[in-house]
N, C-alpha and C positions, 0 to 999 in steps of 0.2 A: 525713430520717433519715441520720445521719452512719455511717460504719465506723466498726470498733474499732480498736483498736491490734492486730489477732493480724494482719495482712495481712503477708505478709513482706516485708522490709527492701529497699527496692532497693537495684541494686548499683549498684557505682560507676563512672560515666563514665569513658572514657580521658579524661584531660587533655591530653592531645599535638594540636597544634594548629597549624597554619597561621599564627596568630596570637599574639600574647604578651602581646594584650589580656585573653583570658580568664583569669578563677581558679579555683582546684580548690574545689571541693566540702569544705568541714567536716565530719567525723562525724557530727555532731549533726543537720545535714541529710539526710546519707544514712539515717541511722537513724529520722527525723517523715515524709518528703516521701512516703512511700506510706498513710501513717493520715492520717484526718480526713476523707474526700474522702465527698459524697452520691452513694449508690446512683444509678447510669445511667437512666433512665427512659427506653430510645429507644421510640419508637414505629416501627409498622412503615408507612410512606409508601404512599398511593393511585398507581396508576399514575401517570406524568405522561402529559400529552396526546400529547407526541413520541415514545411508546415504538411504537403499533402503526403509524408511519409508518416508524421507522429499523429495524423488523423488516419491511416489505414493501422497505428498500431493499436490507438485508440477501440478502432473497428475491431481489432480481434480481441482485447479484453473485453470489451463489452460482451462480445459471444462468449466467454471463458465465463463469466461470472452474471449470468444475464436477471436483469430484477432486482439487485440491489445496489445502492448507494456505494459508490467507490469513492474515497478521499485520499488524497494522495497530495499531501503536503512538500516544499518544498524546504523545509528548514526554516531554522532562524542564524544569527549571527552566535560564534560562541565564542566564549571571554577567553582571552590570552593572557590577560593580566589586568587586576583595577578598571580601568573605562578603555581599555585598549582592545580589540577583537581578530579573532583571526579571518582572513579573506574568506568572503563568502563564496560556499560550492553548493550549488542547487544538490539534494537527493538525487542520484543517477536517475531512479525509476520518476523522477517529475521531469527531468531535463528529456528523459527518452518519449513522454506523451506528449508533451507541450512543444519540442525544440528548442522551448528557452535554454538557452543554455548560459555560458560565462556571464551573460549580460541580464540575468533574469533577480528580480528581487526576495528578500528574506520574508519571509511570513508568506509569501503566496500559497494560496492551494488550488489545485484544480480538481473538481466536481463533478463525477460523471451519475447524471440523474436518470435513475431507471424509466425507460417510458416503454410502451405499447410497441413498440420496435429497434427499442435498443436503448441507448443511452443518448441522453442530451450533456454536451460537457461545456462547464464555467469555468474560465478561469478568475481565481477571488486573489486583491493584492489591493494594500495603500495607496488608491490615488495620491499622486503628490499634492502637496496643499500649496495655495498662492501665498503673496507672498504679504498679504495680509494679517499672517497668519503666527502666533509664536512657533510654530515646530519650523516655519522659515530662516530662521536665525539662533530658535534658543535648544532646537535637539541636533547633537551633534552627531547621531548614529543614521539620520532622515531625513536631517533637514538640508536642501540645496545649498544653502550659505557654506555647508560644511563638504557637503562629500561634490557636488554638482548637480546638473541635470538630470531630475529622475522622467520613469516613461511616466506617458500617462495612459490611460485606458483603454481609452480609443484608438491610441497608436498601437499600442499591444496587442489587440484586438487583431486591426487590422492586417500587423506584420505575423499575428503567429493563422490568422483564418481562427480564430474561437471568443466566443461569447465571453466577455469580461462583464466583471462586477466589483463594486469595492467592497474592500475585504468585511466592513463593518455588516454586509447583506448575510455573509456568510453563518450561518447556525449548523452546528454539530447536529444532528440524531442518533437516538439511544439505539437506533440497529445500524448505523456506519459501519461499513470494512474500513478500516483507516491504516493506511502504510505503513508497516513497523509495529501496527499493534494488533494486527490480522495478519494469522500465519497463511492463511487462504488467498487472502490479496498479495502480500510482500511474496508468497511463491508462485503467485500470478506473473508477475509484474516482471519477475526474477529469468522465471524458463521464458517469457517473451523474447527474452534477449537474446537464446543460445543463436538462433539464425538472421545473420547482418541479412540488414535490406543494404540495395544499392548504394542510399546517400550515406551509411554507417562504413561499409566496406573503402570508399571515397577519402571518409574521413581518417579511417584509421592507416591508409597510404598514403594520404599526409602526413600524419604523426610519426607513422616509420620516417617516410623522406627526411622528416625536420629533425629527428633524432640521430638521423645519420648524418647530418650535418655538424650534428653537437658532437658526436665522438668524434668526425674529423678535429672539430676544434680542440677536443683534446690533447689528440696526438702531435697537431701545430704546436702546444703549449707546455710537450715535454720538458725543455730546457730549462723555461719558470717554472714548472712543477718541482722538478729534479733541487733546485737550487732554492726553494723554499723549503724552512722547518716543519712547515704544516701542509707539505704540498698535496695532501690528501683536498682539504677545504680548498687549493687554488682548481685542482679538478671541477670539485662542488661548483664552484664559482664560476671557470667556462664555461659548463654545460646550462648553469643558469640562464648566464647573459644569452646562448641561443634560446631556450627553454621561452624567455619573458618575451626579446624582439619576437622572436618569429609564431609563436604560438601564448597558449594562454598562461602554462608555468608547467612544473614539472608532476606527471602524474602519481607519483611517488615520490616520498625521498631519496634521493640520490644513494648509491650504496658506491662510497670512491676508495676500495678495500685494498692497502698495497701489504706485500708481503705477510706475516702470521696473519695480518685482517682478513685477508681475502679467505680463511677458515671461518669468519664469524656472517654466519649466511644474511644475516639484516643488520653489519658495520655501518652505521649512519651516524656515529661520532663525526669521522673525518676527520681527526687532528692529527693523524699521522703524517710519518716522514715517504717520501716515496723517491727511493736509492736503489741507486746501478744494482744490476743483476736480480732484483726482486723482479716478482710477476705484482700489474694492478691489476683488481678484477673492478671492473665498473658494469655497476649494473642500474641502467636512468632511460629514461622515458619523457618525449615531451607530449602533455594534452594540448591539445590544439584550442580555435574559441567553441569548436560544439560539443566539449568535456569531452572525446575519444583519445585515447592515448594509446601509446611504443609503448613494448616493455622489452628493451634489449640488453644482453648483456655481453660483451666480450673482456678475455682478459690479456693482457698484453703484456710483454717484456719490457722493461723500463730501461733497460740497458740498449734493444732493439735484436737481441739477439736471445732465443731458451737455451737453457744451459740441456744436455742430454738429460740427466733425471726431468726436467721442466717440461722438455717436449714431448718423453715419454706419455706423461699425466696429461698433456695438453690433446695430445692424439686418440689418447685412450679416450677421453670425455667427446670429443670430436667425433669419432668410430660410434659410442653411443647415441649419439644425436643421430647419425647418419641412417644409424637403424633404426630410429624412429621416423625419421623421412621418411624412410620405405618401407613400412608397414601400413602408415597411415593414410588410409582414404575412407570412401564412404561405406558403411556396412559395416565395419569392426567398433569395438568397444573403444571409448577412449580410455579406459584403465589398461587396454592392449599397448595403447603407446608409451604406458609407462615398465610394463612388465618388460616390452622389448628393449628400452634403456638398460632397464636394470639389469638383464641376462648380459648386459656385455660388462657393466661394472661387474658382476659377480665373479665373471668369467675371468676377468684381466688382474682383480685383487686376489683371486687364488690362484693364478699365475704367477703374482708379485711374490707369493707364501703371505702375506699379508692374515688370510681367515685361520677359525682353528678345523675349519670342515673343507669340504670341495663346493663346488661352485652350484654341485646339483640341491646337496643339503644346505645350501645355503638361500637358496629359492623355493623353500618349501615354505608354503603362505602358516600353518601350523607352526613349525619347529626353526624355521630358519630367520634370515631376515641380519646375522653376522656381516655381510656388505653392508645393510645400509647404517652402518656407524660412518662408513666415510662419505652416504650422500642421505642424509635423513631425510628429504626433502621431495617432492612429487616432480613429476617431470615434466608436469603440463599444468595450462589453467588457463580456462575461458579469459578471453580478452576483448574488450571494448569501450563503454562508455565508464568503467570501471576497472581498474588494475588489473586486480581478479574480478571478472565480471561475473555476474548469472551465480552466486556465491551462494543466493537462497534456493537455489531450485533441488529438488529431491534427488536424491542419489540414484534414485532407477534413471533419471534425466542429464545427472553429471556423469559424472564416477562410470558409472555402471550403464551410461545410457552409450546411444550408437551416433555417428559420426555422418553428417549426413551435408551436403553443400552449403555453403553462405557459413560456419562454423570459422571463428580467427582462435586460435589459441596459442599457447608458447611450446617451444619444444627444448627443455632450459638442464641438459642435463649436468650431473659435477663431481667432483671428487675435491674433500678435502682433509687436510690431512696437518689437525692441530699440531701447536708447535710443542707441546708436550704429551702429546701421544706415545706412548712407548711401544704399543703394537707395531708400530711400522720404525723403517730402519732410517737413521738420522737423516739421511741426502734426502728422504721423504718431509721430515717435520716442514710444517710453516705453508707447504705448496698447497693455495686454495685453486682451482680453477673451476668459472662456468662459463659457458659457451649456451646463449638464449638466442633463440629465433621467433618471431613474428609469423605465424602460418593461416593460410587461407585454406577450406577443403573446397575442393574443388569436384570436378565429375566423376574424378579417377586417379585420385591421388591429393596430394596437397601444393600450393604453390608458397615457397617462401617468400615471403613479404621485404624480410630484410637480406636478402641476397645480396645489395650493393656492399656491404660493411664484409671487408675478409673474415674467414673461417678457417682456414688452412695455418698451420704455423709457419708456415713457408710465404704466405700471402699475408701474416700477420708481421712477420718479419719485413717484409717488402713495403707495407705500409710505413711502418715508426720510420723505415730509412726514407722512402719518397716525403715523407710529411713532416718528420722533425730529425734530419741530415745532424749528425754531428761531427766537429771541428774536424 
């Protein structure tokens, strides 16, 4: 059932614009563009699952910081170019108290107001405007005419379980903790994260599953990879089209590194060629719609087959991981799982003759530190609602803190070996390899998350042939 024509007239858009692409509005428009339109039928939304989790996290910042105002904004939109913007991503620490996540609006903030037993929380954001309205048709970043259906209040409300208001109720105070600009709040907000709740842990083995999906699609799409000039971005572009179907997009840029790339540790060009006998190192992740993301990386022989020097390096990075498996559980340091990486690279590059020391002086926190020219890089990092998740939490809490259950992080270790490096001997130049896993701790140990995706050279080998067979 349509309106009538009694609804009144919208008014008219400024024209004044940034731009001299736009044109003004006709009378005739201003005077139809609010008649015709069918009656709203919203319904009112069932809880989501993530609402009685981001109210018990709610619950323990409020005990972290009790008595004052927390404001914890979710972002705005930011400019990619002229009036064009890039896709909105809520603030992790507002998607992690609200649940809003993929689906949540720019400018909102949510408010948690100090009271006599803890905090009362608002969530503040743009009622949509009807459609009587100019931002109905004349703002292109807000307005329905332009992007669709936005929520409204009460359905927000209702689906996340928290007190909305629009955003125009909202006022600042001159004592706000405010997100990003309180180092107290944002390292609140930060160490909340080191330990998955249930529905987090849930999410992020989706994210593994759906990203192991996508390197399957990779290895399907060898042939067209191999036979494009740019087969690096035809990779980029597989794991996409998983990435968008099946989750929300990629929680990182893609790293699709074939041969000398796979030395450049954040290759996110991708216009390379990707030819027989090189190793690709892809290292991609899909977020899902509640922002939790993979972070996986394997590298693969593009011919289907390592050459001996290849599998040497491939084994040796492999043997590193492996002893990080098995050191890691609850009660040790997480800087322990990176030390035990690293004691096998040290050990295997002054095997190679590669250092100018032995492997002991080369692990001396002091005077050493000659391996890590071929892996400069950490061997670990929190993972969740964020790449590198929990990124603000203090170093007695990251780094240097202990390992304790409900923790996901990566175990990503590598060796690379630029293609003009003259320390190492030529059959080394160009070979980059890492080898990342997805990990859970668990009660007594860690469980690998991405175990489905081969690790073995043997098992990687066995893959490219069962999945992309050639002639």
């Amino acid at each position: 059932m349509s309106t009538t024509g009694d609804a009144p007239a919208a008014t008219a858009a400024p024209h004044s614009s940034s731009t001299n692409r736009k044109q003004p509005f006709p009378q005739g428009f201003l005077d139809t563009i609010s008649t015709g339109w069918a009656a709203r039928a919203d319904a009112t939304p069932a809880r989501r699952e993530q609402a009685p989790y981001a109210a018990a996290r709610r619950a323990k910042l409020s005990a972290l910081l009790p008595g004052k105002r927390l404001v914890i904004p979710a972002g705005t939109l930011k400019q990619r170019s002229n009036d064009t913007d890039y896709p909105f991503r809520a603030h992790a620490a507002f998607a992690h108290l609200t649940g809003w996540a993929a689906d949540s609006e720019p400018g909102a903030v949510l408010v948690l107001e100090p009271t006599a037993h803890g905090h009362d929380a608002t969530l503040y954001f743009a009622e949509r405007a009807d459609r009587t309205t100019a931002e109905f048709y004349g703002d292109a970043s807000i307005g329905e005419f332009w992007i669709g259906p936005r929520p409204a209040l009460a359905a927000v409300g209702a689906d996340l379980d928290l007190a909305t208001a629009h955003i125009d109720e909202f006022a600042a105070g001159d004592d706000d903790l405010v997100l990003d600009e309180s180092a107290e709040l944002t390292q609140a907000v930060s160490e909340l994260r080191l330990v998955k709740d249930e529905y987090e842990l849930a999410q992020l083995r989706l994210a593994v599953a759906v990203t192991a999906e996508g390197f399957d699609d990779i290895v399907r799409e060898l042939p067209a990879v191999i036979a494009h000039p740019r087969g690096e971005r035809i990779v980029e572009g597989v794991f996409h089209r998983r990435a968008r179907s099946d989750g929300n997009g990629e929680g990182y840029d893609t790293i699709a590194a074939s041969g000398a790339h796979a030395c450049y540790l954040h290759w996110t060009r991708n216009d390379g060629a990707v030819a027989p006998g090189d190793l690709i190192l892809i290292d991609a992740g899909v977020e899902v719609d509640s922002l939790y993301t993979a972070d996986i990386t394997r590298t693969i022989p593009v011919s289907g087959r390592f050459t001996d020097v290849q599998r040497k390096v491939y084994e040796t990075v492999r043997e590193a991981a492996d002893a990080a498996f098995a050191v890691a559980r609850p009660g040790i340091t997480f800087r322990t799982v990176h030390e035990t990486a690293m004691a096998v690279i040290a050990r295997r590059t002054a095997e190679w003759g590669l250092l100018p020391v032995t492997a002991e002086e080369a692990l001396d926190p002091a005077t050493g530190g000659q391996h890590r020219r071929y892996m400069v890089h950490g061997t670990s990092h929190h993972l969740g609602i964020d790449v590198h998740d929990c990124a603000q939490a203090r170093r007695e809490m990251y780094y240097d803190g202990i390992l304790a259950p409900g923790m996901v992080f990566t175990i990503e270790p590598g060796l690379y070996f630029q293609i003009d490096d003259l320390t190492v001997p030529a059959e080394y130049r160009g070979i980059g390899v890492r080898i990342e896993d997805d990990v859970l701790v668990t009660a007594d140990g860690v469980q690998n998350l991405s175990a489905a995706l081969p690790r073995t050279a043997d098992e990687v080998e066995d893959w490219v042939t069962r999945l992309a067979p050639r002639a």
